[in-house]
C-alpha positions as CSV (number, residue, x, y, z in Angstrom):
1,X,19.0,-10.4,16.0
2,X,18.3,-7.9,13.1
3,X,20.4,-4.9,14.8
4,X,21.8,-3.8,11.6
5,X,19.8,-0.3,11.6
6,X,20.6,0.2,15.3
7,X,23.9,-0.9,14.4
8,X,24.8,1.8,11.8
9,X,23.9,4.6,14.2
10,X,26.1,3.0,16.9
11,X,28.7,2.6,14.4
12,X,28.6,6.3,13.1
13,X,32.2,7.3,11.2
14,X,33.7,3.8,11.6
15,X,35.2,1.3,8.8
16,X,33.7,-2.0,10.4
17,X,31.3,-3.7,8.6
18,X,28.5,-2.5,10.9
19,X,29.0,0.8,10.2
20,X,28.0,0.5,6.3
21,X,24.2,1.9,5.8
22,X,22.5,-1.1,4.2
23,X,18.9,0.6,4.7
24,X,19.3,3.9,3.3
25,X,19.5,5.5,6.6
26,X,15.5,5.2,7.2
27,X,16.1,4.7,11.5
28,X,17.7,8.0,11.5
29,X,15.6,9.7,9.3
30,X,12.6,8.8,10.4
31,X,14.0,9.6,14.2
32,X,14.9,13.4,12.8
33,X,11.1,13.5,11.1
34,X,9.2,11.9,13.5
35,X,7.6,8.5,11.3
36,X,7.3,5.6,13.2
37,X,9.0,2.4,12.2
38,X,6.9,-1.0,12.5
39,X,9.3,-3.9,13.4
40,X,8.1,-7.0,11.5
41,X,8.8,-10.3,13.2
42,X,10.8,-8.9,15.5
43,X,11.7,-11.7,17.3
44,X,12.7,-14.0,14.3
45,X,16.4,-14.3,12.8
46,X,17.4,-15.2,9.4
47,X,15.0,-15.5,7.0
48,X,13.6,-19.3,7.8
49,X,15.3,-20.7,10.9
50,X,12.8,-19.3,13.6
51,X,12.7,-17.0,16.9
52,X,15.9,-16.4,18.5
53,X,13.5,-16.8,22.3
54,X,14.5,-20.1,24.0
55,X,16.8,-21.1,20.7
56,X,20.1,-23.3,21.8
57,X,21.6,-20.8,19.3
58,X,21.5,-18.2,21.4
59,X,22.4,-19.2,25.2
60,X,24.1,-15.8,25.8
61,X,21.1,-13.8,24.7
62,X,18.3,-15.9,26.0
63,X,20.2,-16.1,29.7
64,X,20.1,-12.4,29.4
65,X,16.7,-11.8,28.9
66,X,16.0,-14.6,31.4
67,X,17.9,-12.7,33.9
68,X,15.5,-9.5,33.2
69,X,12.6,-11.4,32.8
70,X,12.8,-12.4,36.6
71,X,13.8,-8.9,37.8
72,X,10.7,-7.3,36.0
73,X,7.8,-9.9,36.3
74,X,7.6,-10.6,32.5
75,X,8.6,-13.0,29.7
76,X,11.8,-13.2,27.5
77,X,9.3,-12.2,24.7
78,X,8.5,-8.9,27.2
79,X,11.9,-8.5,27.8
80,X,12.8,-8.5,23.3
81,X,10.1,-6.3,23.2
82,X,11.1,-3.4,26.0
83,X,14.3,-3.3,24.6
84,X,12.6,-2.3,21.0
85,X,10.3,0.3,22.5
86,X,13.4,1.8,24.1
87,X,15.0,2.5,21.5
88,X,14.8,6.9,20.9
89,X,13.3,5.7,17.5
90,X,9.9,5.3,19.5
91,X,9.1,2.5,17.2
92,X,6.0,-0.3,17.3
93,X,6.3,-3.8,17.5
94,X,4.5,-5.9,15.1
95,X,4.9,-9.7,16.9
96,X,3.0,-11.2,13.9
97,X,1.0,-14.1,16.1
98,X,-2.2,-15.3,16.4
99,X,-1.5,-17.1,20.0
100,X,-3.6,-14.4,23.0
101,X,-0.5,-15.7,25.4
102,X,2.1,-14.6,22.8
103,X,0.2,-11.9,22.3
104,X,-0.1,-10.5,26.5
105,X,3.7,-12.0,26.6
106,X,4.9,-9.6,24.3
107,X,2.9,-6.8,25.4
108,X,3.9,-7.1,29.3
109,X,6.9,-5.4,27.8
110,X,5.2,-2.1,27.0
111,X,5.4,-1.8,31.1
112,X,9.1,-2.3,30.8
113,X,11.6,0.6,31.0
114,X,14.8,-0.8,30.5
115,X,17.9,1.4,31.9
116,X,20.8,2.0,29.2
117,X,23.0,-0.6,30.7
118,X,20.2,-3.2,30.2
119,X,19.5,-2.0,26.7
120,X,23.4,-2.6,26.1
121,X,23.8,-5.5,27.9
122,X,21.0,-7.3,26.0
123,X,22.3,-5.7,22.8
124,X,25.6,-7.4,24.0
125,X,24.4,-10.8,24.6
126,X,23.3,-11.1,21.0
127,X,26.8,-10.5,20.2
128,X,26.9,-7.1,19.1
129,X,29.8,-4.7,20.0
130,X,30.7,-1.2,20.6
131,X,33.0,0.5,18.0
């Protein structure tokens, strides 16, 4: 739910709102130079309200992931963290939990390769859109 880096790059030479750099650019430039990015609670949105996984708030998203979930033999929480890892950024995903089933959840989607359409169509479902 915290696409706003991935957003600007998608956004490039627009007016919208996404397209405004609100992080300095860093996705980019660490792409161009090669430093990996650590996602920090990757699976949260806002700052208190919680994971976006199995939230009512997000039927469109979670249905999504469900859907992959069952085509590839992992969680939702696999599925949130293919689509990060394939992303050209190459970056890592810190999941920030102590819980070992969290923990082999999340990293079941290492083994993922998500095609483009999926990458979209999940990037969809949390309501993002192409300029």
């Amino acid at each position: 739910m915290h696409t706003g880096m991935v957003d600007f790059g998608i956004h490039a030479n627009m007016t919208d709102e996404r397209s405004i750099d609100h992080d300095g650019g860093i996705l980019e430039y660490s792409r161009r130079k090669g430093t990996t990015i650590q996602t920090w609670s990757p699976f949260q949105y806002g700052m208190f309200e919680g994971t976006f996984i199995d939230n009512d708030k997000f039927p469109e998203l979670n249905k999504k992931l469900a859907e992959l979930a069952d085509k590839y033999g992992v969680s939702k929480n696999g599925i949130a963290t293919a689509w990060i890892l394939r992303h050209p950024a190459q970056m890592q995903v810190i999941i920030g939990t102590m819980n070992p089933d969290h923990i082999k959840d999340s990293a079941a989607g290492a083994d993922v390769k998500l095609t483009n359409q999926e990458w979209y169509d999940v990037y969809f479902s949390a309501g993002n859109t192409l300029p």
